[in-house]
C-alpha positions as CSV (number, residue, x, y, z in Angstrom):
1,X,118.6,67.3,167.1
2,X,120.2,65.7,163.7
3,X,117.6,64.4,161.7
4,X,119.1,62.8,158.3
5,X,115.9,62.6,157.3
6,X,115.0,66.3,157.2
7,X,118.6,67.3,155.9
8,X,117.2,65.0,153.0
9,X,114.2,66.5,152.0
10,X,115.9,69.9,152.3
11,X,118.5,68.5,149.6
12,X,115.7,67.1,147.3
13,X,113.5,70.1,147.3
14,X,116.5,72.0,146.3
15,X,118.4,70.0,143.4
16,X,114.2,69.9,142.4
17,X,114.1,73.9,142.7
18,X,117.7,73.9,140.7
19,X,116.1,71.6,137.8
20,X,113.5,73.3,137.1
21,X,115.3,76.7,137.4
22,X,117.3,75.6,134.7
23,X,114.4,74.1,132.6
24,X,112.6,77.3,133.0
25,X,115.9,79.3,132.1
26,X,116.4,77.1,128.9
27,X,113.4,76.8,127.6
28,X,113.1,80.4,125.5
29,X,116.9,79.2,124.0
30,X,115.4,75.5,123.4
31,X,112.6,77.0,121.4
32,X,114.5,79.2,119.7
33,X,117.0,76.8,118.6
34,X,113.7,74.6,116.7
35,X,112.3,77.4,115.5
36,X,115.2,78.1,113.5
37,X,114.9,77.3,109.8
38,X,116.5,74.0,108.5
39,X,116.8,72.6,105.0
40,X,114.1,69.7,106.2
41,X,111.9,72.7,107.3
42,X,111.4,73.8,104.1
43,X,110.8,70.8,101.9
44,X,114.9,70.2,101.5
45,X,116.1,73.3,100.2
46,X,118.2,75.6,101.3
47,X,117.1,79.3,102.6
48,X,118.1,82.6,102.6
49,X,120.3,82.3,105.5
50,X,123.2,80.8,103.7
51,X,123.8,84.3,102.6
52,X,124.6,85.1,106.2
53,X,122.2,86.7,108.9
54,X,121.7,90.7,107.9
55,X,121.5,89.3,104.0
56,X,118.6,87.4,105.0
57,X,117.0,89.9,107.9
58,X,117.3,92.5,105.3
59,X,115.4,89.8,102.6
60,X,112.9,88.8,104.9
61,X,112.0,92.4,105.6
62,X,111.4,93.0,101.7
63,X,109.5,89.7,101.8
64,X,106.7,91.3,104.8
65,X,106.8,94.9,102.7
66,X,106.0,92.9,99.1
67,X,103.2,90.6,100.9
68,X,102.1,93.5,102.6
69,X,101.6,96.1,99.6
70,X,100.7,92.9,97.6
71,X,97.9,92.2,100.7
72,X,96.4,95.4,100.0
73,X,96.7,95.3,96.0
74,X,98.7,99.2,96.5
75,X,100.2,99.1,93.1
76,X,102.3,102.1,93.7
77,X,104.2,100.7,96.6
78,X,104.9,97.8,94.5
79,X,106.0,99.6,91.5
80,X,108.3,101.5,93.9
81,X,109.8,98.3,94.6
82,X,110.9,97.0,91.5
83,X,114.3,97.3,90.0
84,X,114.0,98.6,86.2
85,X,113.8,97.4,84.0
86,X,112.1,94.7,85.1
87,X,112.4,91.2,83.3
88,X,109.3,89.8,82.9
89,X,108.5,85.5,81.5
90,X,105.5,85.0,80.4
91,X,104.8,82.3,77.8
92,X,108.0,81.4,76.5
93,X,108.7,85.4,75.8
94,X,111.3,87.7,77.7
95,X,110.3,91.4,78.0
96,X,112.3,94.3,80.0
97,X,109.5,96.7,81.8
98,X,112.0,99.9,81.6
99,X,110.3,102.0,84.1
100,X,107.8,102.5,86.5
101,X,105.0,103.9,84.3
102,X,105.2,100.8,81.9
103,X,104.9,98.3,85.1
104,X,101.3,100.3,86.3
105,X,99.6,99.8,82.8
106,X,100.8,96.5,82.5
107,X,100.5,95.4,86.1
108,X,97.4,93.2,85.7
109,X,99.3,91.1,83.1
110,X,102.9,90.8,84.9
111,X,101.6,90.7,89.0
112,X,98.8,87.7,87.8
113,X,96.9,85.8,90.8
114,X,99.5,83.1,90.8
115,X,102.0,85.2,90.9
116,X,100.4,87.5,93.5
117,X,99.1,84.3,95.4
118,X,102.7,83.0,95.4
119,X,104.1,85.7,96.8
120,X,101.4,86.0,99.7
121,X,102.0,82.2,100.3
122,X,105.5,82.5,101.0
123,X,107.0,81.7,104.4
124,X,109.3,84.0,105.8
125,X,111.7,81.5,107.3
126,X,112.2,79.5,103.8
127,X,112.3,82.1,101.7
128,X,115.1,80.6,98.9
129,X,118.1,82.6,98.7
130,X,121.6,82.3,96.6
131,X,123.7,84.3,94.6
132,X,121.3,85.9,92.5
133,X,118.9,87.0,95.0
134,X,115.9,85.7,97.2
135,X,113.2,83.7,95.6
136,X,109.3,83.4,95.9
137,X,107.5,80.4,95.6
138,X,109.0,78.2,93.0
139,X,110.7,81.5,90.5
140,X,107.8,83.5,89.9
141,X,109.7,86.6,91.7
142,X,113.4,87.6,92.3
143,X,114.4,90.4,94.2
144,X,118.4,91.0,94.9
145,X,120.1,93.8,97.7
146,X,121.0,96.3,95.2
147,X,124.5,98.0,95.0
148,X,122.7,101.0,97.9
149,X,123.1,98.2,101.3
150,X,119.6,97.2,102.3
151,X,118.1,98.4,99.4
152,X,116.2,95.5,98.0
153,X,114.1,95.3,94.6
154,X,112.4,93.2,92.8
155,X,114.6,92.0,89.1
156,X,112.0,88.9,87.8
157,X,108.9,87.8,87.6
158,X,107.9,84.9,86.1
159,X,104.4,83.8,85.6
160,X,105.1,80.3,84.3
161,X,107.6,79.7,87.0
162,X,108.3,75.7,87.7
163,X,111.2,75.8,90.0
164,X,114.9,76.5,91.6
């Protein structure tokens, strides 16, 4: 016997099943699409990725090795890191580090806490990028893709950094 009644149910409970099959099947590309990094995200300024995606893959990469050696204060990995020479601000002056060794017995003066604190506060997904390279905190480290591809190093750091 025809019952319009049950053909109607059967209906609702599937355009019901169908909605949230589809919510369910969006959601991971919903969230992925806010967690994605906009200029408002990061206080208004622009980030890495307007270099293009494996620029700023490859930055964000150097970014978690830095924090990481930074994290456990391994000098050596650091100093491994850096591209030499080195240009170092630091009150007013300009100085070139010219190789590794110079870095290690100077590292307490050129990787101070604000520096080191500004790199180990540093989100990922608005690291600063443009034309000369990726940015920490407001300029107190540089690091640039060197001519070797995904080879990244560290060019500046700044101490008295104040900005882009």
């Amino acid at each position: 016997m025809y019952n319009g009644n049950t053909r109607f149910r059967l209906c609702r409970v599937g355009l019901i099943q169908t909605v949230l099959l589809v919510v369910v099947c969006a959601a991971p590309g919903m969230l992925e699409a806010q967690a994605e990094t906009s200029p408002a995200a990061c206080g208004g300024n622009s980030t890495i990725d307007v270099l293009g995606a494996k620029t700023a893959a490859g930055a964000r990469a150097f970014l978690a090795q830095l924090q990481a050696a930074v994290q456990s204060n391994n000098k050596e990995e650091i100093a491994e890191m850096v591209g030499y020479p080195l240009l170092v601000l630091r009150d007013g002056k300009r100085t070139r580090i010219p190789r590794k060794e110079a870095l290690l017995s100077n590292y307490d003066r050129i990787f101070t806490a604000p520096v080191r604190d500004a790199i180990l506060q540093q989100k990922a997904e608005c690291l600063f990028g443009n034309s000369s390279g990726a940015m920490v905190g407001s300029g107190e480290v540089w690091f640039q893709e060197e001519e070797a591809p995904e080879q990244w190093k560290v060019i500046t750091v700044n101490e008295t950094a104040t900005g882009p």
